[in-house]
N, C-alpha and C positions, 0 to 999 in steps of 0.2 A: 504494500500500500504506500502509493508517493504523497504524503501529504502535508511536504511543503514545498514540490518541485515548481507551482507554478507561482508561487507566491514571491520566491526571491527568484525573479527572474534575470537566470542565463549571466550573472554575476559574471564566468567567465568568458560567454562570448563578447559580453563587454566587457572586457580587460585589455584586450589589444588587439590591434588590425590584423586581418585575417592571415595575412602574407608574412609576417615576421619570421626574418628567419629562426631569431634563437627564443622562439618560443616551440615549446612543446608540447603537446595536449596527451592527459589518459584520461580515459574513461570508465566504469566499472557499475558494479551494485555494490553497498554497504548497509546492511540492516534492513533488507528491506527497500531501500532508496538507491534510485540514480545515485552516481557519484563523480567526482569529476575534478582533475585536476591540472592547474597550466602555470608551467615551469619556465622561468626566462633566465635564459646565459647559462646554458648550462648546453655542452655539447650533444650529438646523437647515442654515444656510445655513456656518458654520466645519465643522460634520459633514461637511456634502457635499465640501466644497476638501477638506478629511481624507481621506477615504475613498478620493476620486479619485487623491490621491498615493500613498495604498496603494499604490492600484491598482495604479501606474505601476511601483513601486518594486520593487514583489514580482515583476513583470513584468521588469524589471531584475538582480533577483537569480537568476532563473532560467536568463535568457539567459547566465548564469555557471555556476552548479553543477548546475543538474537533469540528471539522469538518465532522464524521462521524456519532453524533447525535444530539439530540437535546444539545444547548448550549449554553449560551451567547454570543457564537462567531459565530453562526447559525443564531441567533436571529439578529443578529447585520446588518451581510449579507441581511437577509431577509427584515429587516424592514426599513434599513438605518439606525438607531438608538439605544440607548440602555440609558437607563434610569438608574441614582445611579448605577453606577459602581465597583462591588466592589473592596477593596482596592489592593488585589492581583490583576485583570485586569488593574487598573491603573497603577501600580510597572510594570508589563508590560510592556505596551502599553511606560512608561517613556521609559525602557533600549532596547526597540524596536527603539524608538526615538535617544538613542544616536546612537546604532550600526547605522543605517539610515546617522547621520549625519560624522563619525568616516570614513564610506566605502565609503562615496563620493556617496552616493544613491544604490550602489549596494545591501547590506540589504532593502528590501522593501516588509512589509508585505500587500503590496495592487497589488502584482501582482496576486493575483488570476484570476480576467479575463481574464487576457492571457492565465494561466497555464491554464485552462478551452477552451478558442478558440485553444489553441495548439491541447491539449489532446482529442477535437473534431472534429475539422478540419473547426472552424466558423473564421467568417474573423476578422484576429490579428488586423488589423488598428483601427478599432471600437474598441477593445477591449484594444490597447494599448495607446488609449484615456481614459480608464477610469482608469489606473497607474495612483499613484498619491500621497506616503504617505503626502507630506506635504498639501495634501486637506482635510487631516483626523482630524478631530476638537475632542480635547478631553477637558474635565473638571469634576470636581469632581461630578458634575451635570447628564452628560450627554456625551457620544462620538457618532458624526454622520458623517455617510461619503454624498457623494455625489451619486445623481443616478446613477445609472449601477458600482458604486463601490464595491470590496466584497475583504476581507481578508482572509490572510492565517498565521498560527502561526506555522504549520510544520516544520519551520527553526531555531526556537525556543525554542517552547512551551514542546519539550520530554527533552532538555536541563534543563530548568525549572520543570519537573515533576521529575527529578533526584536529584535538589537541593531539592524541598519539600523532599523527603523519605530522602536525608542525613541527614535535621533538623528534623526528625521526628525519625532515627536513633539514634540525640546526644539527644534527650529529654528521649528517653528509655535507654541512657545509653550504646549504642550498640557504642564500637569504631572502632570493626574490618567486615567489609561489603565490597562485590563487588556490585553496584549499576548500571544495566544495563537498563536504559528505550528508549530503542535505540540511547541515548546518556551514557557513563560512568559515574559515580562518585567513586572512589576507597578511603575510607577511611580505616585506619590502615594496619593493616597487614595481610596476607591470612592463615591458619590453622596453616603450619607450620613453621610459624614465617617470612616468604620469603615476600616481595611487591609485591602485586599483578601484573598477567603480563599481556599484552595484542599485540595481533598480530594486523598487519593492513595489508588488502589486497585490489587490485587495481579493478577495474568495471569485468576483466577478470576472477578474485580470485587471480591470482600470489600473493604471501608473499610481500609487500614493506618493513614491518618495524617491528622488536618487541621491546614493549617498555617497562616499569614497571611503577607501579603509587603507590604512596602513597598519601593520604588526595589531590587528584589532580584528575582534572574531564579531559575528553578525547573525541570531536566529529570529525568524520570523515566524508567525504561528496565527492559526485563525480557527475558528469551532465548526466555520462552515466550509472549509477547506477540502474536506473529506464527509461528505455523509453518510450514517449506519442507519440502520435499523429505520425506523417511519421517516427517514429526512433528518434526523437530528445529527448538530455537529456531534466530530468526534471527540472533542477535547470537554471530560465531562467534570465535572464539581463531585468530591467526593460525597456531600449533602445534596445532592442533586439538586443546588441552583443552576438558575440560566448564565448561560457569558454573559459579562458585563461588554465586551468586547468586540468589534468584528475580528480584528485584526491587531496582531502587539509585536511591534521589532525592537530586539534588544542587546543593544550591543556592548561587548564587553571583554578585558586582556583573555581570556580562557571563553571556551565556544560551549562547554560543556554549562557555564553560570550562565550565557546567554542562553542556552536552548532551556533548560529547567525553568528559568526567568520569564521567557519570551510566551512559555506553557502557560506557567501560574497565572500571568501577567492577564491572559483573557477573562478570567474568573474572578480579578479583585477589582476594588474603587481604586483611584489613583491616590489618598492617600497610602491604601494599603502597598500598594506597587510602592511607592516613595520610601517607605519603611523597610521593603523587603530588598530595595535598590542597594538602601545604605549600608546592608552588613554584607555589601558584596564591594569594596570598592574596585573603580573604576565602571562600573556597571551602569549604564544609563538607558534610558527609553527614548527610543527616537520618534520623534514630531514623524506624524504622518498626515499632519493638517496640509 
């Protein structure tokens, strides 16, 4: 399910004219989502070693959080359980915990059984009984949840897949990359010396916003971006109020505090956004007036 390919629109096809030479484009799936990434000054033969780590990496990240195969976070679902955790699902599972406690509960990666009674039409009551993040036991040992509990890192987890490749980026020495894993990361500069740029558009497509990014990550999110079940957006409240929101872009140094941010963000008032801003810094909401 791509459900925010069209909202941050083609970030990197606007990044630099078509013809350049020392740009280089990969493309892929990560969680789920399109993926996509473009590489300037960097030769044919450094492109390739690049790409190839993507590859690996993204591959890496998934054996962790996807929900489309098999996965620690499949497992988890499935069994109640999960046993030695490793240390990346813990770092997780922590900055899952502050957004959780920052949004006032509107981050909560334990709505899955709703999103599932939604997206099927089974009865939400039951299901919005088994909500619940702070029933979810973690330790270095072992994270279990409760029956009929099951997670979701979608709000997340591609935020997070964008910070891995930007440190996977500075270890190869790469300073100038458009990092698209259905969340941004824009480090350095784009071919021709310009800051990368990125449009934003609304669940309909209309233009809201263009914006530019240097070394600064960018998630966008919207309730009606994706519809389940009778028409209703995907991105649900774990008390099952309405979005306050069409649409929330929120950018921030790490992609993984904007994506979780950008999530929350369609469910609260803007004070409550402003509160939840500030114990992230550098993390801001972008004008899409």
């Amino acid at each position: 399910m791509n459900r925010r390919r069209f909202l941050l629109l083609s970030a990197a096809v606007l990044a630099a004219p078509a013809h350049t030479a020392a740009r280089h484009d990969w493309s892929g799936l990560a969680l789920g989502a399109e993926a996509r990434l473009t590489l300037s000054g960097a030769s044919d033969t450094q492109a390739r070693h690049i790409f190839a780590r993507v590859t690996a990496e993204l591959a890496r990240i998934e054996a962790q959080f996807s929900l489309y195969r098999d996965s620690a976070l499949t497992r988890l679902n499935r069994d109640g359980r999960l046993a030695h955790p490793a240390p990346e699902i813990l770092a997780l599972f922590a900055l899952a915990q502050d957004m959780h406690q920052a949004t006032g509960g509107a981050f909560d990666p334990s709505i899955q059984p709703l999103w599932l009674a939604t997206a099927t039409g089974r009865d939400l009551t039951a299901a919005r009984a088994a909500v619940g993040w702070g029933r979810v036991r973690v330790t270095p040992e072992e994270i279990s949840l409760n029956p009929g509990m099951a997670l979701t890192f979608n709000g997340i987890a591609q935020g997070h897949a964008a910070d891995c490749i930007a440190d996977l980026m500075r270890a190869e020495g790469v300073g100038d990359v458009l990092i698209d894993m259905g969340e941004v990361q824009a480090l350095g500069c784009r071919p021709d010396g310009g800051a990368w740029r990125a449009q934003i558009a609304g669940p309909e497509g209309a233009a809201l916003a263009d914006l530019t990014l240097h070394d600064r990550a960018l998630a966008t999110s919207s309730p009606m971006g994706t519809r389940i079940g009778a028409g209703l957006g995907h991105i649900l409240h774990p008390q099952g109020l309405p979005p306050r929101w069409q649409t929330a872009a929120i950018s921030a140094p790490l992609a993984a505090v904007a994506d979780a941010l950008s999530t929350a963000a369609c469910l609260m008032d803007r004070a409550a956004i402003d509160a939840a801003l500030a114990a992230f810094p550098g993390a801001r909401l972008e004008d899409l007036s």
